[in-house]
C-alpha positions in Angstrom: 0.0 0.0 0.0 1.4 3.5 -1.1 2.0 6.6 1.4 -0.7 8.0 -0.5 -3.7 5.4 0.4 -2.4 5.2 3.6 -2.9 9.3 4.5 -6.2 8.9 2.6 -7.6 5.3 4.8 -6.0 7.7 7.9 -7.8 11.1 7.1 -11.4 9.4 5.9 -13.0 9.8 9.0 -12.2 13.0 10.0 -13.4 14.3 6.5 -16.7 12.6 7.6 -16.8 14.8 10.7 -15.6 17.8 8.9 -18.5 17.1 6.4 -21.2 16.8 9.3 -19.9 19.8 11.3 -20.0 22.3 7.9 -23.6 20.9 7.3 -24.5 22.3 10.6 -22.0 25.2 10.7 -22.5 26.5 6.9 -26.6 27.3 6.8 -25.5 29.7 10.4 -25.7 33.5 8.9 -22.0 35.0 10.4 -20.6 30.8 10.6 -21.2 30.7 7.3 -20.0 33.9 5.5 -16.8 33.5 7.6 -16.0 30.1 7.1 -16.2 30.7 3.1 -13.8 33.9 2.7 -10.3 34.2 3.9 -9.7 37.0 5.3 -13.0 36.3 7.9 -12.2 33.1 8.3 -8.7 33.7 9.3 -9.5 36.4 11.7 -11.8 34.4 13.2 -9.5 31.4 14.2 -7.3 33.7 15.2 -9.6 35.3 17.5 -10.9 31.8 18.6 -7.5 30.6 19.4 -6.3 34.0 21.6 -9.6 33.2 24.0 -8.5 29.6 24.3 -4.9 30.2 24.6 -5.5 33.6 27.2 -8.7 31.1 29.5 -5.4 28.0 29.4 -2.7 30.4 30.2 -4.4 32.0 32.8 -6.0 29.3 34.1 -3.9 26.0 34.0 -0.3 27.6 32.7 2.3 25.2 33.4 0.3 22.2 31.4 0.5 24.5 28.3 4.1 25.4 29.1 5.0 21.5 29.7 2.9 19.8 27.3 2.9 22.2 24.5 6.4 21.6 23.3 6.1 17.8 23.6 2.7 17.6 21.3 2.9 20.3 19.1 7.0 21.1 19.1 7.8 18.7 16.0 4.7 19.2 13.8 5.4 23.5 14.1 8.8 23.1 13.4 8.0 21.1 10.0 5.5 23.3 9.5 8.3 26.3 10.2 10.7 24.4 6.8 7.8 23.5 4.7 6.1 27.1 4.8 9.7 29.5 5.1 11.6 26.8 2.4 10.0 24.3 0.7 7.2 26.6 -0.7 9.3 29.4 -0.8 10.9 30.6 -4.3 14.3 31.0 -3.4 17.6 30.9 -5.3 19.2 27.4 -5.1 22.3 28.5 -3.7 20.7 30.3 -0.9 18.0 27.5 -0.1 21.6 25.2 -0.1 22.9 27.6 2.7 19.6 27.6 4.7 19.8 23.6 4.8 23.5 23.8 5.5 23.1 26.4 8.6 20.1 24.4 9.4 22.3 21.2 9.8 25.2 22.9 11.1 23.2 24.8 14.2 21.5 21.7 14.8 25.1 20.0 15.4 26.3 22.7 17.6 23.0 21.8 19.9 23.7 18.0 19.7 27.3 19.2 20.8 25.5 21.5 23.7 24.1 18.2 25.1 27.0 16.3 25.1 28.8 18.7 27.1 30.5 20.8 24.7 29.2 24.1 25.4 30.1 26.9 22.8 26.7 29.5 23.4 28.5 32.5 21.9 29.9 30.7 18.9 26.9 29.2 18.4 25.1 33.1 18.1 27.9 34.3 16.3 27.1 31.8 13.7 23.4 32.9 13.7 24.6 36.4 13.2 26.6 35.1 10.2 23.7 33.7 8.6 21.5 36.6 9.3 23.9 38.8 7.9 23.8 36.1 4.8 20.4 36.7 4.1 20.7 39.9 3.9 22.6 39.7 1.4 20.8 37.1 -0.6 17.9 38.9 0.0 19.0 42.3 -1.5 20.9 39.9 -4.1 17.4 38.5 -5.2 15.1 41.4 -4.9 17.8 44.0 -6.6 17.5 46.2 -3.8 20.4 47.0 -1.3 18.9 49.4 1.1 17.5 47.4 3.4 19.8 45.4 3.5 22.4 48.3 4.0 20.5 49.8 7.2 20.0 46.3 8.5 23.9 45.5 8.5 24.9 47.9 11.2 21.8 46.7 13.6 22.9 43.0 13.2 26.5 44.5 14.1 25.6 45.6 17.2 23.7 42.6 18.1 27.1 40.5 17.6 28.8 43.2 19.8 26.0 42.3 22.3 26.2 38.1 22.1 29.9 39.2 22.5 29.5 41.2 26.1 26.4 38.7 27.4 25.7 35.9 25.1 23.2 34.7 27.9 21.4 37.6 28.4 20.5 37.5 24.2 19.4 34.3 24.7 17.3 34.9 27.1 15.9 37.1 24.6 15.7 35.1 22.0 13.5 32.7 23.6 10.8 35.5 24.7 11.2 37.2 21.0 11.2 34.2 19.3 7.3 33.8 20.1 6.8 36.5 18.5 8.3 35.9 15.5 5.8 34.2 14.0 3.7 36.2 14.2 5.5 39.1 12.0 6.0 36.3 9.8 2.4 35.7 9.1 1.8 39.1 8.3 4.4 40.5 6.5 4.8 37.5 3.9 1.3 35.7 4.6 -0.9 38.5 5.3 -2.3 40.6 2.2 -4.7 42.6 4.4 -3.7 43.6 7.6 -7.3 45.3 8.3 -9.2 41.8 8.3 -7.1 40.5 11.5 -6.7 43.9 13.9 -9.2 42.3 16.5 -7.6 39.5 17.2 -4.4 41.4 17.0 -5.6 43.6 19.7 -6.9 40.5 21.7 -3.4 38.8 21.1 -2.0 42.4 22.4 -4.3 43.1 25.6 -4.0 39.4 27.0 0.0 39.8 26.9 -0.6 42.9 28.4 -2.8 41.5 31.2 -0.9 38.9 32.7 1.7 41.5 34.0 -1.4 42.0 36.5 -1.8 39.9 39.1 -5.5 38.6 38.3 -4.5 35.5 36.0 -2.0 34.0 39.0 -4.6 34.3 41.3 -6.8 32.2 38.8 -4.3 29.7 38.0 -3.6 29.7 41.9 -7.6 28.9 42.6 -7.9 26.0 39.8 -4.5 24.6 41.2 -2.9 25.3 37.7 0.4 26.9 39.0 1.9 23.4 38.9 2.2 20.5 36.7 4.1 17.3 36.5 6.3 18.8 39.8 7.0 21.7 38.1 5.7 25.0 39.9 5.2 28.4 38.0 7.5 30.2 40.3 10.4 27.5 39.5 9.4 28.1 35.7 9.8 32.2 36.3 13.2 31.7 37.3 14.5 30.3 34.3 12.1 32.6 32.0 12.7 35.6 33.8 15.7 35.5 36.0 16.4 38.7 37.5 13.1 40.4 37.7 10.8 41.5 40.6 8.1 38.6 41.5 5.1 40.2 40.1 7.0 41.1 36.3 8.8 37.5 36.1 5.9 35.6 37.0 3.8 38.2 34.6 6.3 37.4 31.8 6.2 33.8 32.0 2.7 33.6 31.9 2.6 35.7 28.6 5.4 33.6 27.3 2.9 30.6 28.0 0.3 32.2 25.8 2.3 33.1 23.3 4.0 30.2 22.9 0.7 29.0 22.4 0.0 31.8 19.3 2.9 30.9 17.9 2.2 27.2 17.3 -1.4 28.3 16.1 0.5 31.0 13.7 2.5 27.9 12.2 -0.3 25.1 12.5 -3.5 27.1 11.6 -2.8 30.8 11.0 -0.2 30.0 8.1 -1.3 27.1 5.9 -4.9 28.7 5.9 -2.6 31.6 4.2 -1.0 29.7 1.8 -4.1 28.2 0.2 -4.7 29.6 -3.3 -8.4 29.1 -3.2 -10.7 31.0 -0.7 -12.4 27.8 0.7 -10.9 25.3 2.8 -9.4 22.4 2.3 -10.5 18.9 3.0 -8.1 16.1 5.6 -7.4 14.3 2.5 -5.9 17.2 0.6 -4.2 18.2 3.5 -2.3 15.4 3.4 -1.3 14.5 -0.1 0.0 18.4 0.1 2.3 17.4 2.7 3.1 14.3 1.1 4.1 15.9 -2.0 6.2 18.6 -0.4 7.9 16.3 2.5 7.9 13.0 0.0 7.0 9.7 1.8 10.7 9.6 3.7 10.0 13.5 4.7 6.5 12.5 6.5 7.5 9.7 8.2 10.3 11.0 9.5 8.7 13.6 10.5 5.5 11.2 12.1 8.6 9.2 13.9 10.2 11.7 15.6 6.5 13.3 17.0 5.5 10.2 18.4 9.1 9.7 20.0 9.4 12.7 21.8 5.9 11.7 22.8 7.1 8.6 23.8 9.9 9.9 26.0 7.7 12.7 27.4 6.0 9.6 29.6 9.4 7.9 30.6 10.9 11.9 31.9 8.6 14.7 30.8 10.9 17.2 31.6 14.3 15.7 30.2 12.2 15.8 27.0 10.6 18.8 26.8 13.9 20.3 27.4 15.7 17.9 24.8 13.2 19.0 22.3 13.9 22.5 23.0 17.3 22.5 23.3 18.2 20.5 19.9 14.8 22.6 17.4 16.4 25.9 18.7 17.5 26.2 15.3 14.0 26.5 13.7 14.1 29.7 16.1 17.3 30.7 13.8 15.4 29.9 10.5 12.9 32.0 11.8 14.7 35.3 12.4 17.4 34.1 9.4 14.5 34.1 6.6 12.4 37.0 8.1 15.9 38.8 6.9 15.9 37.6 3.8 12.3 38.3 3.3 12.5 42.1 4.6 16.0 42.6 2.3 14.5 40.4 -1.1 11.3 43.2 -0.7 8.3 42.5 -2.8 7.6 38.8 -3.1 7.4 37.2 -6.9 4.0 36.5 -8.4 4.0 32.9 -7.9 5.0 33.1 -4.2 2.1 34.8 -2.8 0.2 31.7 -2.5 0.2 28.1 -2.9 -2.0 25.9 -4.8 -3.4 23.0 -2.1 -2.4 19.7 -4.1 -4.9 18.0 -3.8 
């Protein structure tokens, strides 16, 4: 039996509930008409997902900072190289450095965990590439402006990785959340206008955690642990330094948006990337990502989900943090191709979107 009729046997009965649930959704007047254009549609899984995300965060925080990495980690990273590289025109050369920084980052991780710890080379590497993309991206796009006032910035962040290469780091991990998110709207995004609500939502629940009213929630259901792990224990590796009421503020907002950013790579994103308006069945969904992974590419991918799944119940911790610790290059991708992006300028034609293979 091919990859392909196995996807199809495997997807089959969740098209049969997505067909039931759009007979009762579709005939609803606002369901409906968002469900069938874009732009609503979009806005309003976005807006869905910040009023989940905000009630988890605030109310049961350190299951979404524990088991969010272990379910979701491995499908948002895929999702990170199929959406930034795969369906991305980019010059062969520069796609062969992106795989070759990917592999080499990803090396200097493995390294980390063996006990070979090299944290500043490591970020002056990232710098490197950043400052690579630049210049591809000014190479493709014609343009060398951008480029040319981005330079000087990404100097100064070297100088900083230089003087504290924890403390940018640190910062890495909160900005890196956010990342996404600039991602989906400066190369997804054709209409910023359509998604300011749930922008503002996304915006006023960060905001609102700095007060104390979501502790004192997760402190009533009993949420502030998890697995042994207590919020306050969490704040001190997310916020180190900080008064008590801004680090554990600040690591309840990096809960939630950890939580947007898988949504921006797992639902936000390929919704984007659709050429069609409507949505897209299980079973297209999947012989998409068969055709742009191949059938080594998806179970590779499937593998390595269910193993760090399978871990998670021998040492929950050990492989949340393994996880973390060896995709921290995705993070790189991230910030390496949203430089490219910003230097290349105005994307070609046949980049904007994607036709769903179906």
């Amino acid at each position: 039996m091919t990859a392909a009729a196995v996807l199809e046997r495997a997807t089959a009965p969740l098209d049969r509930v997505r067909r039931a649930l759009m007979r009762v959704m579709l005939p609803m007047p606002f369901v409906g008409t968002a469900l069938g254009k874009r732009d609503s549609r979009v806005a309003l899984w976005a807006g869905a997902h910040a009023l989940v995300a905000f009630t988890l965060a605030s109310t049961v925080p350190m299951l979404l900072f524990i088991l969010g990495p272990v379910l979701l980690g491995v499908a948002h990273v895929a999702a990170d190289i199929r959406y930034l590289v795969i369906r991305r025109q980019l010059p062969g050369w520069w796609k062969n450095v992106v795989w070759l920084g990917c592999g080499t980052l990803l090396l200097v991780r493995i390294a980390d965990e063996a006990g070979v710890h090299a944290l500043m080379t490591e970020q002056l590497l990232v710098c490197g590439w950043m400052a690579l993309a630049l210049l591809a991206g000014a190479w493709s796009g014609g343009g060398r402006g951008r480029a040319a006032a981005a330079l000087p910035v990404l100097g100064a962040l070297a100088w900083v990785t230089v003087v504290d290469p924890r403390m940018v780091r640190l910062v890495f991990v909160h900005v890196h959340n956010l990342v996404a998110v600039v991602l989906w709207l400066a190369l997804f995004r054709s209409r910023l206008r359509s998604v300011l609500v749930p922008l503002t939502l996304m915006a006023a629940a960060t905001a609102f955690f700095f007060t104390a009213q979501p502790f004192h929630w997760a402190q009533a259901t009993g949420g502030l642990q998890a697995f042994g792990l207590h919020l306050l224990v969490a704040a001190d590796w997310v916020a180190p330094g900080l008064s008590p009421k801004n680090a554990v503020g600040l690591t309840m907002a990096y809960v939630f948006l950890q939580s947007v950013h898988y949504s921006a790579w797992l639902l936000l994103i390929p919704q984007e990337d659709l050429r069609s308006e409507g949505t897209t069945t299980f079973r297209m969904s999947a012989r998409s990502l068969l055709a742009d992974f191949g059938t080594k590419g998806v179970v590779a991918i499937a593998l390595t989900a269910i193993a760090v799944i399978a871990f998670a119940f021998v040492n929950v911790h050990k492989t949340r943090s393994m996880y973390l610790s060896l995709a921290m290059f995705h993070g790189y991708l991230e910030l390496t191709l949203l430089c490219y992006f910003w230097a290349r300028g105005k994307r070609p034609a046949g980049e904007r979107r994607q036709l769903a293979r179906a």
